[in-house]
N, C-alpha and C positions, 0 to 999 in steps of 0.2 A: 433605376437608381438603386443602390447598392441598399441591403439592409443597416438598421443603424443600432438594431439588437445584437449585445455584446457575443462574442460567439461564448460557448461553455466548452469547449475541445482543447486539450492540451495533450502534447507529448506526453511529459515527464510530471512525477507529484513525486516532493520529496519529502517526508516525514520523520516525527523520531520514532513516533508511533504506529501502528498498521490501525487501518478503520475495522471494525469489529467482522467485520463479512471475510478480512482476511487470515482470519487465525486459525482457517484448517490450514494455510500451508504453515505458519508457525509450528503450531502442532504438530505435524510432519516433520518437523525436524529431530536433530536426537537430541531423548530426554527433555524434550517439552509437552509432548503428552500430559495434557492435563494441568500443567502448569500455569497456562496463560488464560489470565481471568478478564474477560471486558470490563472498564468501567467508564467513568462520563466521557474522556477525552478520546477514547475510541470509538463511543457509541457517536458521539461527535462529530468525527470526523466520517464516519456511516451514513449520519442522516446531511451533514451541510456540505461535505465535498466529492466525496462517493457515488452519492444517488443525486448528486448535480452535473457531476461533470463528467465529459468524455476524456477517456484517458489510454492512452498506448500503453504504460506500466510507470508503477509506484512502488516507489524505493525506503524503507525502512531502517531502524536499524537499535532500536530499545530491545531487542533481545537478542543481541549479542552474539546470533547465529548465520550463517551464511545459507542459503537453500535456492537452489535454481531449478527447484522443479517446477514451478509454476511461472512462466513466462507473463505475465499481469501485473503480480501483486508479489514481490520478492523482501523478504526480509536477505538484511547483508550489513555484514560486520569488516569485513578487511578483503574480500574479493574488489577484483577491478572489472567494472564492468562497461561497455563499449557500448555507448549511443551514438546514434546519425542523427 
């Protein structure tokens, strides 16, 4: 018999915000060095969907920068990016 526990595994997580674990790659980007400050709604989304669920990569987009260096956890502003 099948289990009846909800799975936790998703592709895709789309935010306006990055959970607080992702802000080396913000930071990474140009001119946010230092700029980007955690607070409750990152820490947030750190503790209740981050460290609950399985995820292929999560998409952001409150800081207005585009960065694909990190294949995970990508902030993105006006890039088009291609999911299967």
């Amino acid at each position: 018999m099948p289990s009846l526990t909800p799975s936790r595994r998703v592709d895709y997580i789309l935010t306006h915000a990055a959970p607080t674990g992702a802000f080396e790659t913000v930071e990474q980007s140009d001119g946010f060095m230092g700029r980007v400050e955690p607070d409750e709604y990152t820490a947030w989304l750190q503790k209740h969907v981050a460290e609950r669920l399985e995820f292929e990569r999560w998409f952001f987009g409150h800081y207005h920068v585009n960065n694909s260096d990190s294949e995970r956890c990508r902030p993105i502003m006006d890039d088009i990016v291609f999911v299967r």
